[in-house]
N, C-alpha and C positions, 0 to 999 in steps of 0.2 A: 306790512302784512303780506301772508303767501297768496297765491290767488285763490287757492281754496279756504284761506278763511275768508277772503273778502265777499266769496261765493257764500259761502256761509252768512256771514252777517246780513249780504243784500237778501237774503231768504229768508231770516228771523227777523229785518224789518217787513218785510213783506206781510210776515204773520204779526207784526205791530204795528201797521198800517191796518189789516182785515179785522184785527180785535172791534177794536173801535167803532169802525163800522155796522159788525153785525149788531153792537148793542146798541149802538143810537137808533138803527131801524126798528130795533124790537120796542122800542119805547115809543117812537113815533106811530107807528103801526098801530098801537094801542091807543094812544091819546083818547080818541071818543069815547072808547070803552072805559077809560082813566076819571074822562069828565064825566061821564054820564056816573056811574058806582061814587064820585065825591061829591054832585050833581052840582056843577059847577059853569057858571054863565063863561061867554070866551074871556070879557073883563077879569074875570075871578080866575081861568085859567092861566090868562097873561098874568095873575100875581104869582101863582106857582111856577110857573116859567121862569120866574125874577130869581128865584133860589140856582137856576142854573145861571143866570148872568151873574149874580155873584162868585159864586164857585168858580168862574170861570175865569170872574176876572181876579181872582186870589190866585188862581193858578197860571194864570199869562203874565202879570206881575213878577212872582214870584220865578218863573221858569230862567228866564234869562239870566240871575243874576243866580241861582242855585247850577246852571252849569256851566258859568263860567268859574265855579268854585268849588264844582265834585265832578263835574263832566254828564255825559249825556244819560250813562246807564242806569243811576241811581234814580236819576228822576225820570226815566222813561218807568224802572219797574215801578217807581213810588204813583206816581201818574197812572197809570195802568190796572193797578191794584185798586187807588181810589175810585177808578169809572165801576169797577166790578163791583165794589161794596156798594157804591151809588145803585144799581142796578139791582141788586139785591133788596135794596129800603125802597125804593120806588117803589117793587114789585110788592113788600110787606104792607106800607102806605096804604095800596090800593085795596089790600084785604081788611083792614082795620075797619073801614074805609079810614083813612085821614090825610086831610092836604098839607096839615104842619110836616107832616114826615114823607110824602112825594115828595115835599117843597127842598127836605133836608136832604133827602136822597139825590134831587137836583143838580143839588148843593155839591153833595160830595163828585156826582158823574160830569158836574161841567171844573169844577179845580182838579180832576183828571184827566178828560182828556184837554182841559184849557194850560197844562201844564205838561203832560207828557207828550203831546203831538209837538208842541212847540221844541221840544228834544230830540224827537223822532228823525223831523226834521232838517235841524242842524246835523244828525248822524246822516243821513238818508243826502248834504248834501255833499257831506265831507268823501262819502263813496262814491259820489261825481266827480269828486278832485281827485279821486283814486283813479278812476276808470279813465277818464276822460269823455263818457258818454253819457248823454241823459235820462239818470233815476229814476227824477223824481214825478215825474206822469205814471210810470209806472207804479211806483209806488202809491201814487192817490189813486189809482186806479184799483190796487187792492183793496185801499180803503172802500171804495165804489163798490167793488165786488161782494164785497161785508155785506154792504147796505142792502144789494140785490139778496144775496142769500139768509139776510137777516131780515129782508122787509117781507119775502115771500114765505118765510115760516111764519110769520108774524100776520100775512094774510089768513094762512090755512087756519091759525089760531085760533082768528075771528071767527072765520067760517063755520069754524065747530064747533065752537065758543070754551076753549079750554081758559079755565080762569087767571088772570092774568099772573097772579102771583106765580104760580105753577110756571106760568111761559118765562118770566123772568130768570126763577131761579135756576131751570135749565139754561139758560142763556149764561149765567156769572158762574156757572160750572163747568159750562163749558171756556169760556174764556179762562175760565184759571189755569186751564191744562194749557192753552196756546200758552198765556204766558211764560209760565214754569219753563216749555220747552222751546222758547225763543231765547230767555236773556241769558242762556249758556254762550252764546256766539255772537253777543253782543262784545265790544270791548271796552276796558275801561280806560278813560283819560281823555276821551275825545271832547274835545269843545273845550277846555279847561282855558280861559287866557292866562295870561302872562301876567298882566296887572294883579290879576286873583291869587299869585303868589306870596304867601308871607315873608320870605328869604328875600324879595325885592323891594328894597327900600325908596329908589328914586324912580322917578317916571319915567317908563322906558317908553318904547316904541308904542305898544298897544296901548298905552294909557294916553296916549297924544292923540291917539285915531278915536279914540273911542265917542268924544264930540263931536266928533267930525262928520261921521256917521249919521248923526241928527242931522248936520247942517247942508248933507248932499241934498241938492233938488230932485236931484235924477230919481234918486233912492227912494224921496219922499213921494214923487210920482209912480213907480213900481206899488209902493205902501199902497195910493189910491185906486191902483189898477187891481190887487187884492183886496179891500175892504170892497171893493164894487163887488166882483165876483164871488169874495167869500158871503157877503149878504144874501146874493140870489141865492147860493147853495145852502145857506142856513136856514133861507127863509122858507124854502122847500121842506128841509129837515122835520119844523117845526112845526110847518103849519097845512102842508101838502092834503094831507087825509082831510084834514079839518074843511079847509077849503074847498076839494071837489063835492063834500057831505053835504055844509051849510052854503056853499054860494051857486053851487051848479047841483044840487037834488039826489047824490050818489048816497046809496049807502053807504055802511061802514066798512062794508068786505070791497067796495067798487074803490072806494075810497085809497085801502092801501094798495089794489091792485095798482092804479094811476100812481099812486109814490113807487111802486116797484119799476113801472118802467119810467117814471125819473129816474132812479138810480142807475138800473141797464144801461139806461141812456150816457149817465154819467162815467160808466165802467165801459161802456164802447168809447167814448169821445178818448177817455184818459188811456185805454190802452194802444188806441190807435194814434195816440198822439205823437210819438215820435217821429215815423213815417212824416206826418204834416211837417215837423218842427226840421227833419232836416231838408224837406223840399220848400217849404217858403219861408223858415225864420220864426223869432219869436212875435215883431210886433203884428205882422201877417195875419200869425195863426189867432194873438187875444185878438184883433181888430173882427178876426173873422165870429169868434165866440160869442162878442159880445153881440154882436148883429144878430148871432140866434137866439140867445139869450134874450135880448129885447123883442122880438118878433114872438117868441114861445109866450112870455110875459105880456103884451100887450093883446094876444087872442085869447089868455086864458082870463084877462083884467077885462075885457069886452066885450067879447061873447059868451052871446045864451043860449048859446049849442053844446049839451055837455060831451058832446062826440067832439066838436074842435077844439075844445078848450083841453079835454083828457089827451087830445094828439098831438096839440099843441105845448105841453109839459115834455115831450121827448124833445124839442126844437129848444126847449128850457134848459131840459138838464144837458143836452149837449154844449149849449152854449156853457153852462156852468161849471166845466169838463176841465178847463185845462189853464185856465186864469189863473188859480192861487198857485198849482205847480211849476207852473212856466214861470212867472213871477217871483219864486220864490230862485229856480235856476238864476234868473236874470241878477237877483240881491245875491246873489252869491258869485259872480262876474262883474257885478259892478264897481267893485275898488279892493281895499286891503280889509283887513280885520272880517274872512268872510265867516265868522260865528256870529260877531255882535251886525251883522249885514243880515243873514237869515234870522237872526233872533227878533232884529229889528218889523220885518218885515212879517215874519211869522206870528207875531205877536197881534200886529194891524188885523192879518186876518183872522186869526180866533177869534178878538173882537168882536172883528164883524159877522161870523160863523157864528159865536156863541151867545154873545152880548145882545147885538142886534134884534134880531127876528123876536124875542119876546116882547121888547119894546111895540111890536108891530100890533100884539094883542089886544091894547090899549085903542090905537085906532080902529082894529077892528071891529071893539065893542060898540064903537061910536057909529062909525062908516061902514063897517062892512068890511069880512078880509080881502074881497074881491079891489076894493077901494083901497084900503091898508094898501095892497102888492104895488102900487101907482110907485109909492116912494121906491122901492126897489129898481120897479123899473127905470127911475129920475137914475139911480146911482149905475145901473148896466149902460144905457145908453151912454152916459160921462166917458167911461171905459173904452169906448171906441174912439173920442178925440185923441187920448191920451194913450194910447198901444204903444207908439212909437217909441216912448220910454222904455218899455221891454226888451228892447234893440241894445245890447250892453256891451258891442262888439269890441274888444282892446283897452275898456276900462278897468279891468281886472291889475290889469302891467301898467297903464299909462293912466287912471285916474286923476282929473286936473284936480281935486278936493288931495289928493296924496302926498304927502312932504316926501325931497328927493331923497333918506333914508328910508323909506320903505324897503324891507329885507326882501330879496326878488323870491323867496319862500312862501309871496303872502296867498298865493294861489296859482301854482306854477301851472294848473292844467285849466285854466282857465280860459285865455286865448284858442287854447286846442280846443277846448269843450266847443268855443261859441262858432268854429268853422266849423263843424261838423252839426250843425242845429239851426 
């Protein structure tokens, strides 16, 4: 590619990274408003919530092995399209009132973006084997940015109380025009393996790796350094507003203000992230994340000051800044076959991003979300023993899991990348 298409593409993922973002904010931001019009206990919200860990997990399933068989573009616009219709029935749901069809709208906005990010992704790391410089922070970082300019209209919403349905469907009309005018400068083919061939009969090189993949340590560590962090950021996602309202006394509008500067929080950590990553490295900067990350987490789990616990969510979302991106660079220098590496890895954390945090509902019905957040914090703190995994310096070229055919094409900008990071 010329470098102004690559210029091009890295800026239409930019705007498929901000998609996503502003519409998860805008649903988040509403939740109380969502429960309170279905009138709906947090137990009974955590079962609506479930329609997104479904969808979610139909779409993270599903993603890896549709582009190692169509490539990235088809399932980024198919992914993408589905979060907007989700966004659309959520918002009609709420008017009906009815929770069967949030719960379907859920549905359809988590097998969207649990399928299209996971694409994004793998494009977003393949332009890092282009450049040789690191992405993919920035790239979550537009996600971040989404979040910010979609949580903050979604404050003013409340404020004024425009009704939710209305805020939604400006929200999936608007995203329809990003999308339209991003997947022009998308390309197509990327991600496609080799195995996923029909013309190749015998097991070639990527069909050897492809277990192999499963059976790195290293790799599988990377995985746990993501489902940690991708948790904390989900769990935010999901349950942030709900939280400051019912366990620290905020109301509704206070409520998404505090999710808004999680996100800020999030969108400074990820855009200043590179800076850190090329001054102390990967395991450095997670070991550093996860320390704020658990320290944000534990004052807003224990104190009953709603001033420290609201300041203490920026010390959260920065910690939950730069873990799934860093990690994701890392699975993509960690050895050969770096599609089904990101795939592998990307998939862990939508999991924990998607799947997760609704599960948390359940306990909270019980315990308290404040108590619920306890488990999060068990898996952030994990994430600091385990940073060092991050550190994937030369295993791109020299992976000891690699059989000595490995094509020296399997990520030639690898090594560069990890000196400069």
């Amino acid at each position: 590619m010329t470098d102004r298409a690559v210029r091009r593409r890295r800026q239409a993922l930019f705007l498929l990274f901000f998609l996503p973002g502003i519409a998860l904010s805008s649903w988040v931001t509403r939740t109380p408003d969502v429960r309170d019009q279905l009138g709906l206990s947090t137990g009974q919200m955590g079962l609506v919530l479930f329609g997104l860990s479904v969808g979610s997990m139909i779409g993270i399933l599903c993603s890896g092995r549709f582009v190692s068989r169509f490539g990235t573009r088809p399932v980024i616009a198919l992914g993408t399209l589905l979060t907007i219709v989700g966004t659309a029935v959520i918002g009609a749901g709420s008017a009906v009132p009815s929770a069967s069809l949030v719960t379907a709208g859920l549905c359809l906005f988590g097998a969207g973006m649990g399928g299209g990010e996971v694409a994004v992704n793998v494009d977003g790391a393949d332009v890092e084997r282009l450049t040789g410089t690191a992405v993919l922070p920035t790239l979550h970082g537009c996600f971040s940015l989404g979040t910010v300019i979609g949580g903050t209209a979604g404050m003013a919403a409340t404020a004024a109380e425009v009704p939710v349905p209305w805020h939604l469907a400006v929200v999936a009309l608007v995203a329809t025009g990003i999308l339209v005018h991003a997947m022009g400068a998308v390309p197509a083919g990327i991600g496609i393996s080799i195995s996923a061939a029909p013309s190749e009969p015998a097991p070639g090189p990527a069909q050897r790796l492809r277990p192999q993949v499963w059976r790195d340590r290293k790799l599988l560590l990377i995985g746990a350094i993501v489902l940690a962090m991708a948790l904390a950021e989900g769990a935010a996602n999901d349950w942030l507003p709900l939280l400051m309202v019912d366990g620290h006394g905020l109301d509704a509008a206070m409520g998404s203000l505090v999710y808004v500067g999680f996100a800020a929080a999030m969108t400074l950590g990820r855009f200043s992230g590179t800076y850190f990553l090329g001054r102390f490295g990967r395991a450095a900067v997670v070991r550093a994340s996860a320390v704020s990350g658990a320290v944000g987490l534990l004052l807003v789990i224990f104190s009953d000051n709603a001033v420290v616990a609201a300041t203490a969510v920026l010390f959260w979302g920065l910690g939950a800044s730069l873990g799934f991106p860093v990690a994701l660079s890392a699975a993509g220098d960690s050895g050969p076959d770096q599609t089904a590496r990101v795939s592998l890895v990307a998939i862990i954390g939508y999991v924990a991003f998607l799947v997760g945090p609704p599960a948390l509902g359940f306990l909270g019905d019980h315990y308290g979300l404040r108590s619920a957040m306890v488990v999060v914090l068990a898996f952030v703190a994990s994430a600091v023993l385990i940073a060092p995994a991050a550190d994937t310096r030369g295993r791109a070229t020299t992976a000891v899991d690699a059989p000595h055919d490995t094509p020296p094409s399997a990520n030639p900008a690898g090594q560069h990348r990890e000196d400069r990071s």
